[in-house]
N, C-alpha and C positions, 0 to 999 in steps of 0.2 A: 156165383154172384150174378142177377139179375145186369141187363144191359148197363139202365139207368146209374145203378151203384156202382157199374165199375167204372161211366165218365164222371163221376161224383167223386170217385177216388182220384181218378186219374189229376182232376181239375186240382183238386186237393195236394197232389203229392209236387206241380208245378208250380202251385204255389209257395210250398213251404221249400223247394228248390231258389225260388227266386229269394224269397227272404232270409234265405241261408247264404248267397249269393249277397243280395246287400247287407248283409252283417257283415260278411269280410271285408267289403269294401269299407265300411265302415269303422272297421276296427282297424283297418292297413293302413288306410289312408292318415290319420291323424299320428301313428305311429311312426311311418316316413317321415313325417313333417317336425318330429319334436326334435331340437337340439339336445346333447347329451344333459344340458343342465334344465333343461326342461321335464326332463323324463324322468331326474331323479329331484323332484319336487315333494314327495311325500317324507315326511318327516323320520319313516324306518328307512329309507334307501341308501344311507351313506352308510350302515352297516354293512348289507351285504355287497355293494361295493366295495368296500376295502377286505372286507372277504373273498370276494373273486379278485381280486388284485394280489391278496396276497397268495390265494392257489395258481394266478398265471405266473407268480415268482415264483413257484416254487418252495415258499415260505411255508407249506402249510397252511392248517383250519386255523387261523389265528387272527383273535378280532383283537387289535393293539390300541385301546383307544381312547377319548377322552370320553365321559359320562355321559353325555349325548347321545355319541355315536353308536358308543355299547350298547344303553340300555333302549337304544331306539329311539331316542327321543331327538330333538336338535329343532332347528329353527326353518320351517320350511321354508322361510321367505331367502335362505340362504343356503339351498340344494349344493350335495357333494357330485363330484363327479366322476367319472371311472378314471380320472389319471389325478386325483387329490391326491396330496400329502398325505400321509398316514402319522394321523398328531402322535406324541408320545402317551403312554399310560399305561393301567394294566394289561395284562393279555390274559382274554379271553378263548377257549378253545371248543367250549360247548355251549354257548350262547346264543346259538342260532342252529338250525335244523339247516342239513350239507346241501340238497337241492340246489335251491333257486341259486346260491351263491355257484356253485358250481356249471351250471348253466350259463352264465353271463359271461364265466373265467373258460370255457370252452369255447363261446363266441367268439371269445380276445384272442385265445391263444390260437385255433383253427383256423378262424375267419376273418381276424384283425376289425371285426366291427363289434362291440359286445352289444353298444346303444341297437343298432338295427337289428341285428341277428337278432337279439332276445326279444326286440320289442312285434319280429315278424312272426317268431315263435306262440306270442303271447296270442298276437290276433287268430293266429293256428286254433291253439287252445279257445277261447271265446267262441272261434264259431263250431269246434267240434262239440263245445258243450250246448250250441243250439242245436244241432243235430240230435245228441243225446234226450234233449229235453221235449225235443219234437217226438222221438219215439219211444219214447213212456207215456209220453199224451197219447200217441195213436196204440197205446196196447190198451190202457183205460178208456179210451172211449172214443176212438174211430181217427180218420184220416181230416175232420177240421180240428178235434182238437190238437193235432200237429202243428195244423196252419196257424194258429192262436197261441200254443206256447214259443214257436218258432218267430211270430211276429211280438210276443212280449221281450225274447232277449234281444231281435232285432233294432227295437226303437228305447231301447234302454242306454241313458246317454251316458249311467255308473262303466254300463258294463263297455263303452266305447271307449270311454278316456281312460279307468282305470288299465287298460290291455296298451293301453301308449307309455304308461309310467312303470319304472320300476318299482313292480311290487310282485309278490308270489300271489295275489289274491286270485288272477287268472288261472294260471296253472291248478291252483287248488281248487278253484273251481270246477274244471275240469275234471279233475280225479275224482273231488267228492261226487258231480253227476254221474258216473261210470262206477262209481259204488252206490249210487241210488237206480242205477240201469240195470246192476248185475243182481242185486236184491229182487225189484221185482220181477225178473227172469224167475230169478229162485224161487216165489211166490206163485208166479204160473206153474211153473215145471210141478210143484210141491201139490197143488190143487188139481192136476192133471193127472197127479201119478205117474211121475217121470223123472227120470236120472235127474236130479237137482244138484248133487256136490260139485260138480262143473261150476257152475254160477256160483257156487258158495267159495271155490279158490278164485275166481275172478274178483268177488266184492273183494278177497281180504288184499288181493294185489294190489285192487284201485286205495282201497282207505290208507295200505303202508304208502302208497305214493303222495298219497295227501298228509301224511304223518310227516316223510321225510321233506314235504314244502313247509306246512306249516304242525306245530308238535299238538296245539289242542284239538285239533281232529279227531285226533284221540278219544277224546270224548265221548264222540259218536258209537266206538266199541261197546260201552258202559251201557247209554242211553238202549243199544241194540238189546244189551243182554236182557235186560228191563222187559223190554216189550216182547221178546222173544219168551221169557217166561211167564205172560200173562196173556200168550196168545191163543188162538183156539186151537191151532195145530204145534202143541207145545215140544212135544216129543220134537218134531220136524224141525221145526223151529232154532229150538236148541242144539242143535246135530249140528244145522245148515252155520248156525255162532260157531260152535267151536272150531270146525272145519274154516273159518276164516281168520277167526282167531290167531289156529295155528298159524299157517298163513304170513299172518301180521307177524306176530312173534320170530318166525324165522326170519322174516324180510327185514324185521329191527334189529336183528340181533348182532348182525356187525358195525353198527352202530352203537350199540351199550355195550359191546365187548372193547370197541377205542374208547369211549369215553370210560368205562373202568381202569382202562391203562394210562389215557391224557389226564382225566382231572379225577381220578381215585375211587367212581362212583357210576354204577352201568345207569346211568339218569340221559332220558332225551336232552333237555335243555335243563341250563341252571339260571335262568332268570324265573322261576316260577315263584321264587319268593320275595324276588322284587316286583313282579306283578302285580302279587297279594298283596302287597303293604301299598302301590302304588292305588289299589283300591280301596284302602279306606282313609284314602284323603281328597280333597275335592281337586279337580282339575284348576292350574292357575286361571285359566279362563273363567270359570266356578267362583273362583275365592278373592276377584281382583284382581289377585300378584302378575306380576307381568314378570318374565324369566329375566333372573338376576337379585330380586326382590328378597326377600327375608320373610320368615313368617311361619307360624307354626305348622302350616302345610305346603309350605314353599316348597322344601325340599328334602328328600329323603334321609336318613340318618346316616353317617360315614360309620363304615365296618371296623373292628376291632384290626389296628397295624397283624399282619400275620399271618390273618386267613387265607387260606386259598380256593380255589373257585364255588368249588362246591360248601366249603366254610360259609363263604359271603351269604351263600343262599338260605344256609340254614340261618344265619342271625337273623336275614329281611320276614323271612318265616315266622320264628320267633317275638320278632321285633311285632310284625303284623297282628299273628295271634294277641299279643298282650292289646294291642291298640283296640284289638276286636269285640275281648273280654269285656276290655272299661267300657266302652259305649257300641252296645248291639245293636240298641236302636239306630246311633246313626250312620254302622255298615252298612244297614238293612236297606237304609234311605237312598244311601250313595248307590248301593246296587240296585234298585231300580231306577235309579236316574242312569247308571249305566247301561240299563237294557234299553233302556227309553231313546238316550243316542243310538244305541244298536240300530234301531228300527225306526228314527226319525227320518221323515223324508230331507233333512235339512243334510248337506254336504260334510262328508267327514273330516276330521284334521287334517288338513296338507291340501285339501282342494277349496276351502272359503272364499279365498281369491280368485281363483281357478275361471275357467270358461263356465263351471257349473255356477247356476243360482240354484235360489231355494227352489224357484220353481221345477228343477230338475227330478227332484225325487216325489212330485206330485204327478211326473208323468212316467215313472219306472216303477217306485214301488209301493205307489198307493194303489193302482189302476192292478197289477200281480197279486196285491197283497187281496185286495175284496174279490177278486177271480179264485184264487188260491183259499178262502174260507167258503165260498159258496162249490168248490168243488168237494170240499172234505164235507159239508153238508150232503149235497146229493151223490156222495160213492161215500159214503162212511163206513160200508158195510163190506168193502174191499179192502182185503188189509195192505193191499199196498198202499191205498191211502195212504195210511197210519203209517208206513216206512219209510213214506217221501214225505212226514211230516217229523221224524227224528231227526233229520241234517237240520234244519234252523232253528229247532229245538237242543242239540247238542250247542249251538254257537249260542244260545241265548242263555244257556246254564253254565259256558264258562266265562261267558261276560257278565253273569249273576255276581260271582266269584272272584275275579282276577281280573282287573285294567288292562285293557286290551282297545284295537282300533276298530271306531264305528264302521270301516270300512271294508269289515270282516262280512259282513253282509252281502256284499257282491256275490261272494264265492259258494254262498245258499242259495243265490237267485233261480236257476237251470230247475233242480225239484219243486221248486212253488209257482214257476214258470208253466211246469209240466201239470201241475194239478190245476193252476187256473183255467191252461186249457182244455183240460180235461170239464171242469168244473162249469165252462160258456156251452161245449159242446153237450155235456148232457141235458143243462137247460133247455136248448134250443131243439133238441131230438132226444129225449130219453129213451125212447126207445130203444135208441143206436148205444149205448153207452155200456154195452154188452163187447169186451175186445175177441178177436176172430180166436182164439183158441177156445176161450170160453164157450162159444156156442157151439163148435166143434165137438167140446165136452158131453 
């Protein structure tokens, strides 16, 4: 490498140091500062705290609780805390993916702090996925676009607070970019003609860790196979799937082997059919009703007395399905008005109030999101592109589908981060937009 290029790197790599540098502090700092009932402001968090409450007792995987708390929902203006009462009601045992809850409940019980440990954790996570994100920019197209996708998760105010409050969206973040990092390895390696099934059991490690945070991750397996059989290098392709696949499947598998024993059915999670049904109804915010209210999509339908867990699931299922049938057209509606929260820059449920305005996601992911299309324009022809554009494409297909939090978005940011930088940096030098193994080649 020419003198000039290598203080052009050099200048480069101290940059995206520093900005990695004030991301942590960025993400620590607000994290110290929140009290436990601040942290647990988002409207999921009083589940998996009473989950990890009831794994530091000792109690087991068991979420005991009133409809809220279960199915995720409750009142954010009126946050749980890690030492809340645990209301009466049914008990739930696979309602939630074991991670994050277990996380918190090893804080408690190791560290006697869950609120801090976890929340220092988190800012861990946030900055190691700017790390990540910075070096899938510099494999697409050189050492600024590092500085650029490293400076987009930097000033990104989602991914600041959301790493303060309890939520798995951090961590899953995390995993998903380290399964969009070990992919395109495997796309270099593949194109290079070199050992690739290394990087093929790394992606399938990173996606079960993202599986066992959050369960529609999953998704992204499906999404993969897809593109993996209509790719150019198919044969490869498909190898590089199954080989993570497997992977996945072994990593799950003591997980569907307790829940065939706990609740009768080897199933990730059994709220996937309260989900479905919770999406083809408008949100109360949608429809008026203010919680407590009445109304034909106030409230979900009460299960037949008798079922048990996996029972309930199939009725919401069922129940969904028929709702689906009678009127197509207006699941169709509702789902993209769901996508359309997906990806509004407006603040998701549990943060309205919040230190964020609207102005907040005109400065994270509108500014990612036109970087992040002008990059898949000018590398369209590199299929990692196309790999780092499956992760927000998987969350955008199962929020097509299934009611879920706008807030799921954060945890795509790191890949679209990576391709905007990618995508300023080939503008500005096309030339350079060639990554060093490539030319090597």
């Amino acid at each position: 490498m020419p003198e000039p290029e290598q203080r052009d790197a050099r200048s480069a790599r101290l940059l995206v140091v520093a900005l990695v540098a004030l991301g942590l502090l960025g993400r620590l700092a607000p994290g110290l500062m929140m009290t436990p009932a601040q942290a647990a402001r988002l409207p999921h968090a009083a589940a998996y705290l009473h989950l990890a409450r009831s794994l530091a007792r000792g109690e087991g995987f068991v979420l005991t609780e009133t409809s809220d708390a279960a199915t995720g929902g409750g009142d954010a203006a009126a946050p749980a805390t890690e030492d809340a009462t645990t209301p009466a009601g049914p008990a739930y045992r696979a309602r939630r993916m074991p991670a994050y809850p277990l996380l918190i409940a090893a804080a408690k019980t190791v560290l006697g702090a869950p609120s801090r440990a976890t929340l220092v954790a988190q800012a861990l996570a946030a900055t190691a996925s700017m790390v990540l994100a910075a070096w899938i920019a510099y494999r697409l197209a050189g050492p600024w676009a590092a500085v650029v996708a490293a400076g987009l998760l930097a000033f990104d105010p989602y991914q600041a607070v959301l790493a303060s409050l309890f939520s798995p969206v951090t961590l899953t973040g995390l995993a998903l970019a380290a399964t969009a990092a070990a992919g395109v390895a495997y796309l270099g390696a593949v194109r290079a003609g070199r050992r690739a099934w290394p990087w093929a059991v790394a992606g399938g490690l990173a996606l079960a860790a993202a599986v066992y945070l959050e369960a529609w991750t999953l998704a992204l397996a499906g999404v993969a196979l897809v593109a993996a059989a209509v790719g150019r290098r198919r044969r490869r392709l498909l190898a590089g799937w199954a080989v993570g696949a497997v992977v996945v499947a072994a990593a799950l598998a003591p997980w569907l082997v307790r829940n065939a024993d706990r609740v009768g059915a080897p199933v990730l999670v059994t709220d996937v059919g309260r989900r479905l049904w919770e999406g083809t109804r408008l949100r109360p915010a949608a429809t008026g009703l203010r919680r407590g209210e009445t109304g034909p999509d106030a409230e979900a339908p009460a299960p037949p007395a008798g079922l048990d867990e996996v029972g309930e699931g199939v009725f919401y299922l069922e129940s969904a399905a028929a709702r689906i049938a009678s009127a197509p057209g207006r699941w169709l509606g509702r789902a993209a008005r769901r996508v359309g929260r997906l990806w509004s820059p407006a603040p998701p449920e549990g943060l309205e109030d919040g230190p964020l305005g609207p102005a907040a996601g005109y400065t994270s992911l509108l500014p990612t999101a036109v970087l992040a299309v002008l990059g898949v324009g000018l590398l369209r022809r590199r299929g990692e592109t196309w790999w780092l554009l499956l992760v927000p494409l998987a969350a955008t297909l199962v929020h097509l589908v299934l009611a879920g939090w706008a807030g799921d978005r954060a945890a795509v940011m790191p890949p679209l981060a990576a391709l905007g930088g990618a995508g300023l940096a080939a503008l500005l030098a096309p030339s350079k937009d060639t990554p060093n193994e490539e030319r090597e080649a």
